[in-house]
Backbone as JSON Lines, residues from 0, in Angstrom:
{"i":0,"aa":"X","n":[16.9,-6.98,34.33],"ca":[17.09,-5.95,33.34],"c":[17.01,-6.49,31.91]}
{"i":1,"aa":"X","n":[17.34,-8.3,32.07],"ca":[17.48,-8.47,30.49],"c":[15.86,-8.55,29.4]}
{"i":2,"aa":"X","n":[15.34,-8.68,30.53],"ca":[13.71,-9.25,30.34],"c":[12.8,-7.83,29.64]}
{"i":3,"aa":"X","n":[13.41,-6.39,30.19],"ca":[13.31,-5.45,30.31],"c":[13.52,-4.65,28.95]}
{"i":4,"aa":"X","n":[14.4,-5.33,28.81],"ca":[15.21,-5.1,27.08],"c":[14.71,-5.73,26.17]}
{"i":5,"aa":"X","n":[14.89,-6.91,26.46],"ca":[13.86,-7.85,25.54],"c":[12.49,-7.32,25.33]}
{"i":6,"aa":"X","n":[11.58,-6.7,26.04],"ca":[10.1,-6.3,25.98],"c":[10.54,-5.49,25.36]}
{"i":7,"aa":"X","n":[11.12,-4.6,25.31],"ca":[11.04,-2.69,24.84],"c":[11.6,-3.53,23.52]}
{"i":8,"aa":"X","n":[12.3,-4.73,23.17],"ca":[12.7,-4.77,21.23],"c":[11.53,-4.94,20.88]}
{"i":9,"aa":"X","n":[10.72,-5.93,21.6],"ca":[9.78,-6.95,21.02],"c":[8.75,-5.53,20.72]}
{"i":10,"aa":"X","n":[8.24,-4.79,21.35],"ca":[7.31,-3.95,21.69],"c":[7.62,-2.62,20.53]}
{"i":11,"aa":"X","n":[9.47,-2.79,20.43],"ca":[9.47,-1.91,19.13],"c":[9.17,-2.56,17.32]}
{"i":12,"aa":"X","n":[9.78,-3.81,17.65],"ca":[9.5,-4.35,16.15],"c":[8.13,-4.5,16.43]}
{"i":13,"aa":"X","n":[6.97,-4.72,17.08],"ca":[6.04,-4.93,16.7],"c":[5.52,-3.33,16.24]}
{"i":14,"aa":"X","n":[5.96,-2.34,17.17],"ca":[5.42,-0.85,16.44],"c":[5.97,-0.8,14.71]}
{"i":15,"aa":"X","n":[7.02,-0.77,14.53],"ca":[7.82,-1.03,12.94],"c":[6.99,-1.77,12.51]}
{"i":16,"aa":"X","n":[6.2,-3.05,12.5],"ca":[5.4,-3.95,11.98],"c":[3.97,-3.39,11.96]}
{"i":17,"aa":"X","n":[3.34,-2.45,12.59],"ca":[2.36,-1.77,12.65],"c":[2.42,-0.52,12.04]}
{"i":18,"aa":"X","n":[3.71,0.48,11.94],"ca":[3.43,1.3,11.19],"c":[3.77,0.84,9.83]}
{"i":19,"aa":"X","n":[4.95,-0.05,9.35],"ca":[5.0,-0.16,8.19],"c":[3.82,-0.72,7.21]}
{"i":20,"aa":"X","n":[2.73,-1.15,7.95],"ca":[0.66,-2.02,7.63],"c":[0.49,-0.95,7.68]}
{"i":21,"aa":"X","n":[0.35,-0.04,8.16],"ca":[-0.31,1.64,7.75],"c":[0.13,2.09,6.91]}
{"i":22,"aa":"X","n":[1.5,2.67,6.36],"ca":[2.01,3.15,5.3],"c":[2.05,1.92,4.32]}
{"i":23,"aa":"X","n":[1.74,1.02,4.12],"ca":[1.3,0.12,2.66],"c":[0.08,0.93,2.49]}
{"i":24,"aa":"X","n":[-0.98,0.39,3.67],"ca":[-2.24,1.17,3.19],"c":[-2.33,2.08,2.95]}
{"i":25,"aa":"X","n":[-1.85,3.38,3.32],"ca":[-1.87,5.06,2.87],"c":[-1.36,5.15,1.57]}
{"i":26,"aa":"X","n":[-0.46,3.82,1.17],"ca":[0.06,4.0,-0.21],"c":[-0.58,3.04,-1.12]}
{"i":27,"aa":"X","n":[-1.38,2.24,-0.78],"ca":[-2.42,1.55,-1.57],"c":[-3.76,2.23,-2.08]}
{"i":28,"aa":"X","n":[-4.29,2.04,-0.74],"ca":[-5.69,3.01,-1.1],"c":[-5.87,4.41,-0.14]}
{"i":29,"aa":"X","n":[-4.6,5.13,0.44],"ca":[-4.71,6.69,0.36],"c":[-5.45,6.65,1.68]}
{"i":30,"aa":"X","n":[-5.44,7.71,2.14],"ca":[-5.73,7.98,3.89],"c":[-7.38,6.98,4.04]}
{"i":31,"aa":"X","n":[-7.97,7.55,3.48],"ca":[-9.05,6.22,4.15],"c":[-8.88,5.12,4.78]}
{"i":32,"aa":"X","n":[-7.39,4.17,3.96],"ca":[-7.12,3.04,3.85],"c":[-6.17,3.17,5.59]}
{"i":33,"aa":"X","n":[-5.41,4.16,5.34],"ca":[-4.21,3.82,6.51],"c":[-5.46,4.22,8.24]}
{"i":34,"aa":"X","n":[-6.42,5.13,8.01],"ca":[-7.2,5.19,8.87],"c":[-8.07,4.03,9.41]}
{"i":35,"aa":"X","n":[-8.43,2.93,8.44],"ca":[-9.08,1.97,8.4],"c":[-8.16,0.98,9.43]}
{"i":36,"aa":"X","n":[-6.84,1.02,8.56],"ca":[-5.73,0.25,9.01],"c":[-5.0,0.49,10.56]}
{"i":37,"aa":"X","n":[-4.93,1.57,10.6],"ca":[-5.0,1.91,12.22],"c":[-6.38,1.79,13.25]}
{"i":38,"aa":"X","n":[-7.19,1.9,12.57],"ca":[-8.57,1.84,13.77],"c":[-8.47,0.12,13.66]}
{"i":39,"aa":"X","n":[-8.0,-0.81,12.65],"ca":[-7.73,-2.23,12.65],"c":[-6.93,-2.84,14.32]}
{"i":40,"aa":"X","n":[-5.96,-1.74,13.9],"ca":[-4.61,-2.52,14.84],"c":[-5.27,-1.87,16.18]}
{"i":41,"aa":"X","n":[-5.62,-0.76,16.56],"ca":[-6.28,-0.2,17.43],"c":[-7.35,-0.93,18.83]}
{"i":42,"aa":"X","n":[-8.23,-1.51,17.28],"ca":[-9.63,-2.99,18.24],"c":[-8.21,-3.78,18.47]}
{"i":43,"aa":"X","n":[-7.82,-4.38,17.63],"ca":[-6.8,-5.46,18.11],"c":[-6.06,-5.77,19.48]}
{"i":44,"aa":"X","n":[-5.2,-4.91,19.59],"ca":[-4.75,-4.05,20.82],"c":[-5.43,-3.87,21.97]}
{"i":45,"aa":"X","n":[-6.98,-3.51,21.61],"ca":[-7.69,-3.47,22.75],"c":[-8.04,-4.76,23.27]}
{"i":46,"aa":"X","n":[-8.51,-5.77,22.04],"ca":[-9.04,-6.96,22.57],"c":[-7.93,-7.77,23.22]}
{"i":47,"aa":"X","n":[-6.58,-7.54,22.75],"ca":[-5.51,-8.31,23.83],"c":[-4.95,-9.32,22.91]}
{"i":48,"aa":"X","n":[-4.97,-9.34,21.46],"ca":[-4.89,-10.63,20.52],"c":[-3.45,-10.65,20.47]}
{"i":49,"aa":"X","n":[-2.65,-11.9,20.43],"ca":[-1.47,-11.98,20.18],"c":[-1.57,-12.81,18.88]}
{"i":50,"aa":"X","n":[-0.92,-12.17,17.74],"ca":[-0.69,-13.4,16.99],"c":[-0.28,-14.39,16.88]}
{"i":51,"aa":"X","n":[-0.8,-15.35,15.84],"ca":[-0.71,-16.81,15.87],"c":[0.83,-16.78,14.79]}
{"i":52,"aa":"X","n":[1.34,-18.11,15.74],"ca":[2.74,-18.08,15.48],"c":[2.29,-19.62,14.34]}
{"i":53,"aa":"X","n":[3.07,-19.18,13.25],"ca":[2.45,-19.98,12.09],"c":[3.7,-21.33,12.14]}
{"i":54,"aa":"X","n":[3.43,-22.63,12.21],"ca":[4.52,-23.96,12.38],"c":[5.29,-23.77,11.1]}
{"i":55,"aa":"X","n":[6.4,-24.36,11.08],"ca":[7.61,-24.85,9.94],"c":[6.79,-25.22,9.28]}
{"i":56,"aa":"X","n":[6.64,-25.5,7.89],"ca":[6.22,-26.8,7.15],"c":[7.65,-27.76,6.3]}
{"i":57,"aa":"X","n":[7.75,-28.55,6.7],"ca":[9.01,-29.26,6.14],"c":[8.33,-30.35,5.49]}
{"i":58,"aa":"X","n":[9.02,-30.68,4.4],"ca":[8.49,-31.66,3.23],"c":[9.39,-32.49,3.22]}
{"i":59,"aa":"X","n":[9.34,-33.52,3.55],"ca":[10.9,-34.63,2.68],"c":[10.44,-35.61,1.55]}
{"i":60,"aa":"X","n":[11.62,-35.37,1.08],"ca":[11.58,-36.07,0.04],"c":[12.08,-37.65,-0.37]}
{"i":61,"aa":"X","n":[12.1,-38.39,-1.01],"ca":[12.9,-39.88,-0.92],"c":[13.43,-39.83,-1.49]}
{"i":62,"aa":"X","n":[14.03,-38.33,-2.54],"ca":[15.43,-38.46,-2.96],"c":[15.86,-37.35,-3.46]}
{"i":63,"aa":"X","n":[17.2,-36.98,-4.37],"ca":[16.94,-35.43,-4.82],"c":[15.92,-35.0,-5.42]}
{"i":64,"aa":"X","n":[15.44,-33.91,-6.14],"ca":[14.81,-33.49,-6.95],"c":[15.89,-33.67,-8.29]}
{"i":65,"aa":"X","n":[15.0,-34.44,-9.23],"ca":[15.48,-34.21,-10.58],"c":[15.66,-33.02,-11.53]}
{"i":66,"aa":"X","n":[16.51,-33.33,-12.63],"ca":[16.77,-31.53,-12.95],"c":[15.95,-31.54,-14.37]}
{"i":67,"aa":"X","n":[14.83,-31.17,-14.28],"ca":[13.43,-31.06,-15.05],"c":[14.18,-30.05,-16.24]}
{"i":68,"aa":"X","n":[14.96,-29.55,-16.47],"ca":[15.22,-28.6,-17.38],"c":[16.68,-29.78,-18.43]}
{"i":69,"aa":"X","n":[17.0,-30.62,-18.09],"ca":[18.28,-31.84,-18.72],"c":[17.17,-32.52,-19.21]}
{"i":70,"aa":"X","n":[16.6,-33.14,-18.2],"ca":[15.86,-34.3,-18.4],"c":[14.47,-34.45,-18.72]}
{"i":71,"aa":"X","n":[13.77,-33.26,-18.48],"ca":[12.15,-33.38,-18.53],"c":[11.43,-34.14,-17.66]}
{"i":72,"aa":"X","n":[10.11,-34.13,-18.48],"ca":[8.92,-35.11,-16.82],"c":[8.29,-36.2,-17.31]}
{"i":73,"aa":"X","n":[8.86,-36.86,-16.65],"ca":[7.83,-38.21,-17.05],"c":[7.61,-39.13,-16.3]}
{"i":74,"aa":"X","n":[5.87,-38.96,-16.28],"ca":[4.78,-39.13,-15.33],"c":[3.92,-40.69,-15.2]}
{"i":75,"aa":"X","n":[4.25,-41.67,-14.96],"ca":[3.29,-42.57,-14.62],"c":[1.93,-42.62,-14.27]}
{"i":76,"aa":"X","n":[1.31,-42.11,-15.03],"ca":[-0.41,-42.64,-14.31],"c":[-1.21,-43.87,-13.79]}
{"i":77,"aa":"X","n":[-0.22,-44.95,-15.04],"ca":[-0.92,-46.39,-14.66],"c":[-0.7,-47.18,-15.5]}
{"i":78,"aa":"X","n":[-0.57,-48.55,-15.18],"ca":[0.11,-49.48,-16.29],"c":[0.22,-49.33,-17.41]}
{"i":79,"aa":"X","n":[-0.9,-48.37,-18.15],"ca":[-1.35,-48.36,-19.35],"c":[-0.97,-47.06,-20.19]}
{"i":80,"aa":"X","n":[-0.76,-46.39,-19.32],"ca":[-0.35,-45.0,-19.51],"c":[0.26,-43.8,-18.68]}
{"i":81,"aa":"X","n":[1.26,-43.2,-19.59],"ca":[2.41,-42.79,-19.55],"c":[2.5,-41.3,-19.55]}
{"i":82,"aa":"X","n":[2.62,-39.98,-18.91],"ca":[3.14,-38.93,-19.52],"c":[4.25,-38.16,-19.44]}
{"i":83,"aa":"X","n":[4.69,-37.82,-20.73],"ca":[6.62,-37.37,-21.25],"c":[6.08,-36.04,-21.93]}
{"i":84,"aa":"X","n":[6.68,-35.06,-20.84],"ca":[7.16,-33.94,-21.33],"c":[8.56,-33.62,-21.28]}
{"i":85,"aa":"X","n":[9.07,-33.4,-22.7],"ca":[10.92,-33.37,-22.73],"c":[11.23,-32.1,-22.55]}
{"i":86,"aa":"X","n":[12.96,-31.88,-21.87],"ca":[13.08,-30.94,-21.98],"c":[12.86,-29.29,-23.08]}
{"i":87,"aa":"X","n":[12.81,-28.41,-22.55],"ca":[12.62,-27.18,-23.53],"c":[13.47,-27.47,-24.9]}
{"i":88,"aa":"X","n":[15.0,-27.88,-24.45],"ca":[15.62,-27.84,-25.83],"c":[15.32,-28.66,-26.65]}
{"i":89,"aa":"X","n":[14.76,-29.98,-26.38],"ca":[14.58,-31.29,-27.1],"c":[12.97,-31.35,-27.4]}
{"i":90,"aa":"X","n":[12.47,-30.11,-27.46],"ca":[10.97,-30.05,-27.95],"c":[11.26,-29.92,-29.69]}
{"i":91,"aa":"X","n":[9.78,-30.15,-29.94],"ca":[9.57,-30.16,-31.64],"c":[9.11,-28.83,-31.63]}
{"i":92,"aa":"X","n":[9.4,-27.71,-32.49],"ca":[9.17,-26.46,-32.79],"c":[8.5,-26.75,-34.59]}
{"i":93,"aa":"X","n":[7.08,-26.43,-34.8],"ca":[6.95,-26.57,-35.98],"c":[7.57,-25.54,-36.7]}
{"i":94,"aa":"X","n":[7.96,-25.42,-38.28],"ca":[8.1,-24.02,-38.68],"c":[7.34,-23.19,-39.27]}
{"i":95,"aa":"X","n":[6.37,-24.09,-39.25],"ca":[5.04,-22.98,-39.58],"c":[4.62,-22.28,-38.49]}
{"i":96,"aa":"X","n":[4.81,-22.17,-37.15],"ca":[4.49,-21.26,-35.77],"c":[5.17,-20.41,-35.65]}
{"i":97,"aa":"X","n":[4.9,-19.61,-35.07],"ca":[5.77,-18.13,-34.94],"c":[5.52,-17.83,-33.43]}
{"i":98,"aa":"X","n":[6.3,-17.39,-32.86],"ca":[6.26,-17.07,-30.83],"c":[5.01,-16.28,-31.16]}
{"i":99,"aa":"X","n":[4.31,-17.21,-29.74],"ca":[3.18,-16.4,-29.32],"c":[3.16,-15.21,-28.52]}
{"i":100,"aa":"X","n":[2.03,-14.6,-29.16],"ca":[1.67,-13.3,-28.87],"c":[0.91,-12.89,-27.96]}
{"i":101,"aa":"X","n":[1.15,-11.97,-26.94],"ca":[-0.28,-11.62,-26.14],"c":[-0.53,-10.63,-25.92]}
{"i":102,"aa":"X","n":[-1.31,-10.36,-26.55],"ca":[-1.71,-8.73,-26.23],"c":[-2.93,-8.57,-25.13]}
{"i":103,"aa":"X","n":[-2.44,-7.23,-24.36],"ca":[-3.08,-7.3,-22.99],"c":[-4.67,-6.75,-23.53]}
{"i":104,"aa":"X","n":[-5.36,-6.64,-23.08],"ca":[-6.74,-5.58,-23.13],"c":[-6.73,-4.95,-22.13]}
{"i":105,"aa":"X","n":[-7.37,-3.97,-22.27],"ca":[-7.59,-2.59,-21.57],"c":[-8.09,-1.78,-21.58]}
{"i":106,"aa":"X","n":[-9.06,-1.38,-21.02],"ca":[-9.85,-0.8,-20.96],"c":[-9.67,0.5,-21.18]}
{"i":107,"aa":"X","n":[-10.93,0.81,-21.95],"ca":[-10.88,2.26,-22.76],"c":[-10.76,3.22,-21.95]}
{"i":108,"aa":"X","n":[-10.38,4.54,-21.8],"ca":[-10.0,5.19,-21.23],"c":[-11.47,6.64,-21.29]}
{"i":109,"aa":"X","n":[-12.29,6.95,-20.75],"ca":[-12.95,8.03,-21.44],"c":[-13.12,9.34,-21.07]}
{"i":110,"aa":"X","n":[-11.57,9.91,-20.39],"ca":[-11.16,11.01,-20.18],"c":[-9.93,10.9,-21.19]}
{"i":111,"aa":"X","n":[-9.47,10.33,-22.39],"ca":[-8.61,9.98,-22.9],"c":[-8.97,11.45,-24.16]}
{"i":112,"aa":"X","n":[-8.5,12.62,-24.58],"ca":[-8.21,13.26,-25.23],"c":[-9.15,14.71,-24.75]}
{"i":113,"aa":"X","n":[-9.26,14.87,-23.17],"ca":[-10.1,15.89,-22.72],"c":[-8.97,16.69,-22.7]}
């Protein structure tokens, strides 16, 4: 019976995982999209595909991570040379600069005053 139970969760989160990929698409690009997206899962299903179960990736390290925001970065390239970027607070701010600006672009609109 437990095996039984177990299939009918697995078999429901995967439906929850299939309809919630349809309703992104119906809300991305609108019934075309969720139709597309179901005739997707549909072949799938038929062909028998189980997804690929993706490995851990674990990184170690040889020691803590330093705290780049106290101390800043500074980079060894090679006997000869060196690179030091200091923390944010301990940067040189000229006073002739003023915070940069960015203005987005965007495209003209040409139903814009119909």
């Amino acid at each position: 019976m437990d095996n039984v139970n177990e299939k009918s969760g697995d078999d429901e989160l995967a439906f929850d995982q299939d309809d919630a990929m349809v309703r992104r698409a119906a809300q991305r690009y609108g019934t075309v999209g969720a139709m597309l997206a179901g005739g997707m899962l549909v072949f799938d299903k038929l062909l028998g595909r189980k997804p690929k179960e993706e490995a851990a990736v674990v990184i170690e390290a040889a020691s803590e991570p330093g705290n780049i925001d106290d101390n800043g970065i500074t980079l060894v390239v090679d006997a000869n040379t060196t690179v030091v970027s200091p923390p944010p607070h301990l940067r040189r701010h000229d006073s002739n600069t003023s915070r940069r600006v960015v203005i987005k672009r965007r495209k003209p609109n040409p139903n814009k005053g119909l």
